[in-house]
C-alpha positions in Angstrom: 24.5 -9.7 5.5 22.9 -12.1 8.2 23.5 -15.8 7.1 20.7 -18.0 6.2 20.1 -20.9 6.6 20.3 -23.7 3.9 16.5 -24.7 3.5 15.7 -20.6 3.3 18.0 -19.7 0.7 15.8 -20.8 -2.1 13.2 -17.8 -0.9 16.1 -15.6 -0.2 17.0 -12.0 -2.4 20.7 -12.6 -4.1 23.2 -10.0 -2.4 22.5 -7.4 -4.8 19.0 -7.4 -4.1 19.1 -7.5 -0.7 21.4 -4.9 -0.4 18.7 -2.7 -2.6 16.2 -3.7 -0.1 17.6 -3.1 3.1 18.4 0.2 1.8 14.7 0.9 0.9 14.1 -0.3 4.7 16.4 2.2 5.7 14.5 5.1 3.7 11.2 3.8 5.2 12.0 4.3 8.7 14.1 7.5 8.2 10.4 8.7 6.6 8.6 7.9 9.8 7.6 4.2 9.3 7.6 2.6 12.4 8.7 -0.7 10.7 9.5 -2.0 7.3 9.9 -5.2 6.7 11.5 -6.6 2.8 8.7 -9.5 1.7 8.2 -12.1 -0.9 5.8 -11.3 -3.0 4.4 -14.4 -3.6 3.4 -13.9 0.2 0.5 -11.0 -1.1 -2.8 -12.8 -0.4 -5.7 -10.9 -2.8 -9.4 -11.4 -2.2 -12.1 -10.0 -4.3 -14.1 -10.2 -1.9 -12.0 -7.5 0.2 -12.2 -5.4 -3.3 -16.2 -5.7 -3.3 -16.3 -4.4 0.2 -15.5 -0.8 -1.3 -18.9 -0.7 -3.3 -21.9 1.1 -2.0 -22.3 1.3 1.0 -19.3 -0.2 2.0 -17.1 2.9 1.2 -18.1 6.4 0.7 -15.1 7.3 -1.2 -16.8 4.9 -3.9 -15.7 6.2 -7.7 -14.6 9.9 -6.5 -10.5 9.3 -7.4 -9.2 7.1 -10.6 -7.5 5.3 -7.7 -10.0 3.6 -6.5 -12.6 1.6 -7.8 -14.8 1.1 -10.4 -11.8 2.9 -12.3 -9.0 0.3 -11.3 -8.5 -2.9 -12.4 -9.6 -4.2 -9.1 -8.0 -8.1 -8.2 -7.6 -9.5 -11.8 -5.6 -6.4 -12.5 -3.2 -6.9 -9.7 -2.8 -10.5 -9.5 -1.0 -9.8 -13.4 1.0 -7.3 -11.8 2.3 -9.1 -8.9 3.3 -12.1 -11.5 5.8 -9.5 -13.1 7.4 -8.5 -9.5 9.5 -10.9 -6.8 10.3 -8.8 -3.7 8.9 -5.6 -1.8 8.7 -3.7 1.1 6.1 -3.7 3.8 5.7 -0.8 6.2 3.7 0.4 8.8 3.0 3.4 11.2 2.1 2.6 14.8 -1.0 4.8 15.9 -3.6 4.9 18.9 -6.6 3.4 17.2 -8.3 6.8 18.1 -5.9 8.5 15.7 -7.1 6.3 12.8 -10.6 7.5 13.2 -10.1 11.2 14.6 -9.9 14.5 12.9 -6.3 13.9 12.2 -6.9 11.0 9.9 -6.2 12.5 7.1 -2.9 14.0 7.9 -1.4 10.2 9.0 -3.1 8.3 6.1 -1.2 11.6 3.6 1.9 10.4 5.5 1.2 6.9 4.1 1.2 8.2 0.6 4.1 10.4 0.7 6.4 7.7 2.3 4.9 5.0 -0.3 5.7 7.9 -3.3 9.3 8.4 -1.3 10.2 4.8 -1.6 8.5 3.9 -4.9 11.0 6.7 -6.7 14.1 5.6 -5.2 13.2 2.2 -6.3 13.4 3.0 -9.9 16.4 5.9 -9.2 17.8 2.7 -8.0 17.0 0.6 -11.0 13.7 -1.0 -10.5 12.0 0.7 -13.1 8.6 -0.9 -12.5 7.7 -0.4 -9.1 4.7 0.7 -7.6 3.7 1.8 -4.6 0.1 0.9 -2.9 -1.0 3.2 0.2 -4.6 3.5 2.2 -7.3 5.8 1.7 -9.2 7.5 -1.4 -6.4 10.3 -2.3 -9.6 12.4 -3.3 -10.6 12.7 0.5 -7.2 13.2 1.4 -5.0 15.4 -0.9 -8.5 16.9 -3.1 -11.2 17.5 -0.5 -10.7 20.7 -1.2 -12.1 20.4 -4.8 -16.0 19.1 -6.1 -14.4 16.3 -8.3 -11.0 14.3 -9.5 -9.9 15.7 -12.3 -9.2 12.4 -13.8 -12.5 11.0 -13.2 -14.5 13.8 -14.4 -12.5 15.5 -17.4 -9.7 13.4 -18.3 -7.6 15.6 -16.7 -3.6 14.6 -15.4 -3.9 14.3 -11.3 -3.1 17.0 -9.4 -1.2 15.2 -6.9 0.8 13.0 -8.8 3.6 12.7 -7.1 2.1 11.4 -3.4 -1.1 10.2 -4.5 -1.1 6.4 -4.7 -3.7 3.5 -5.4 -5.4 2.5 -2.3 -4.5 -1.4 -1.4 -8.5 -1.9 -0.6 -9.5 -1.9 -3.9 -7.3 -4.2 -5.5 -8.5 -7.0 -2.4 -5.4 -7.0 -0.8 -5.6 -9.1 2.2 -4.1 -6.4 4.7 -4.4 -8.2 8.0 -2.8 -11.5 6.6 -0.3 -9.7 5.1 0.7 -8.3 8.4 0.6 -11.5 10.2 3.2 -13.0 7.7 5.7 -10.2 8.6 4.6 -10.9 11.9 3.8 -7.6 12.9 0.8 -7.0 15.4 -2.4 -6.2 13.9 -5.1 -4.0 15.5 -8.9 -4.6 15.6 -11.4 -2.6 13.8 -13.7 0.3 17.1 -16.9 -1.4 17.4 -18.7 1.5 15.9 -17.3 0.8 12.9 -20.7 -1.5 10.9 -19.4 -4.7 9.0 -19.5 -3.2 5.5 -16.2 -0.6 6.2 -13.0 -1.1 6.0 -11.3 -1.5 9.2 -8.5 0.6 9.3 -5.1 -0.9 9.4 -1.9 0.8 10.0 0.5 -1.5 7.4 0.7 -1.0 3.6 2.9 -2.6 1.0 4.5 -2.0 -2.7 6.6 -4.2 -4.8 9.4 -4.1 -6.3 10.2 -6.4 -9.7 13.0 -8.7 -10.9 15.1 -6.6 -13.0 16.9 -5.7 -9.6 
């Protein structure tokens, strides 16, 4: 393990955990992240106004999955949940900005999911029982656009994609682009078609793991 220095060590995973996430890092990649990066917690910046940003007309996606808001908890809900967790991974998928608003959207934000989902249940095979995974995108319009409604939403129903569909970082007014600069990974701008009410996309996503590592 690479030494650190002194004044870091306080902020620094014990040898255990670090060997846990450097592992995870290793998963991440294999999956097809182009970088993944282990993070403090306590580094997450939440916003509600970020969060409010998905309400009409901001987001079209508005209330069609249980993932994404009105039916999450939103900020207050995720603040709690962060208190409960101390380290996590960060990863990312380098795209062309054109691939981000193209047809094959879909298919790279689905890729987001599915690593998030991959990493989330080696976590707690691994022993962190409680972590959760956060991805991009309404999984309605990506893994159920297929269908008129979520099953969740409208009967009550389990999900139909259970094990790759993951809550959607947007709604919970997670501060994407400052996350990304605290990693310091580059950060892409918004096309300037895209009007002041969307979400920009962003090619870096997070999930956390908690302290019973």
């Amino acid at each position: 393990m690479k030494p650190v220095p002194s004044s870091e060590a306080a902020n620094c995973p014990p040898e255990e955990t670090q060997a846990l996430l450097d592992d995870l890092v290793r998963l991440a990649v294999s999956l097809g992240a182009s970088t993944a990066i282990p993070i403090d917690c306590r580094s997450i910046v939440v916003e509600d106004h970020l969060a409010a940003l998905c309400a009409p007309p901001g987001c079209p996606n508005f209330g069609s999955a249980a993932s994404c808001p009105p039916h999450v908890g939103g900020p207050p809900w995720f603040r709690a949940l962060l208190a409960g967790f101390h380290w996590g991974i960060f990863f990312k998928i380098d795209l062309p900005i054109q691939a981000m608003t193209g047809s094959q959207r879909p298919a790279h934000f689905r890729q987001l999911h599915h690593i998030a989902a991959r990493i989330e249940k080696a976590a707690v095979e691994w022993g962190c029982a409680h972590a959760r995974a956060f991805a991009g995108g309404s999984c309605k319009e990506l893994f159920c656009a297929d269908v008129p409604t979520c099953d969740v939403v409208q009967d009550g129903k389990p999900c139909r994609h259970p094990n790759v569909a993951r809550p959607s970082m947007s709604g919970f007014g997670i501060n994407v682009f400052q996350l990304m600069e605290t990693v310091g990974c580059s950060r892409v701008s918004p096309p300037a078609r895209m009007g002041p009410r969307t979400h920009p996309p962003s090619p870096g996503w997070c999930w956390s793991v908690d302290d019973a590592v």
